[in-house]
C-alpha positions in Angstrom: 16.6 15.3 -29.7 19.1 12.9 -31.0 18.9 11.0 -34.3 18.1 7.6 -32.5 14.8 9.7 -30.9 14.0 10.6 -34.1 13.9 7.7 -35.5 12.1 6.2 -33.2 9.4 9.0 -33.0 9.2 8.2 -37.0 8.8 4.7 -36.6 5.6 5.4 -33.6 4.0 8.2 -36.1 4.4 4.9 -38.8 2.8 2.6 -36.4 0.0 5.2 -35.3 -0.9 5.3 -39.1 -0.7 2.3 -39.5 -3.8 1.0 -36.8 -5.8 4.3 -38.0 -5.5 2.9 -41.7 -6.6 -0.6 -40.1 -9.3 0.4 -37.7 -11.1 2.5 -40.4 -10.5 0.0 -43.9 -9.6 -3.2 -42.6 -6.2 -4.7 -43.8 -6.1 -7.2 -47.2 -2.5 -8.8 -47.0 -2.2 -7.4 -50.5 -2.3 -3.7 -48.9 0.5 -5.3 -46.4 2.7 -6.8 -48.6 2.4 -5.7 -52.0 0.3 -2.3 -51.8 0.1 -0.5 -55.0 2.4 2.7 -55.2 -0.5 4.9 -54.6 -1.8 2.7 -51.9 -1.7 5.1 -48.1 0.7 2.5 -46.8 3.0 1.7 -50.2 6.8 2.6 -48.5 5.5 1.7 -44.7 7.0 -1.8 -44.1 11.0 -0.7 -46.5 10.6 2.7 -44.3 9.7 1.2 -40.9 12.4 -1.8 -41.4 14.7 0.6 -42.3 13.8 3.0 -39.3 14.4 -0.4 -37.0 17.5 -1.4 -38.3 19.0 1.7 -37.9 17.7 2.0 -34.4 19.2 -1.0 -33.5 22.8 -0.3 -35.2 22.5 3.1 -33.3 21.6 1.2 -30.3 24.8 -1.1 -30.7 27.5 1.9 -31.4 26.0 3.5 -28.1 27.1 0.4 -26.1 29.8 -1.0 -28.1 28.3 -3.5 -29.2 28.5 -5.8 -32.2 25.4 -7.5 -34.3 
């Protein structure tokens, strides 16, 4: 699988966590935003924006491409 797969396997096992998480506690935009380090979803939105960004800079080099 290459890296961009990966990547974007990560980012759906993110997303999938991140409904379950919703579904079963509800969301506070405090848990979004500015969770608590210990908080289940602390490093989801620097990991997933990360993820996505990298995604897309893959996605770019692929085609040739500039942002």
């Amino acid at each position: 699988m290459s890296d961009k797969q990966e990547m974007i396997k990560r980012m759906l096992e993110l997303q999938k966590m991140f409904i379950e998480y919703e579904h079963t506690h509800g969301l506070d935009p405090e848990d979004y935003f500015a969770p608590k380090p210990d908080h289940p979803l602390a490093n989801y939105r620097a990991e997933y924006a990360e993820l996505a960004t990298k995604v897309v800079d893959a996605a770019h080099e692929q085609v040739g491409s500039h942002r």
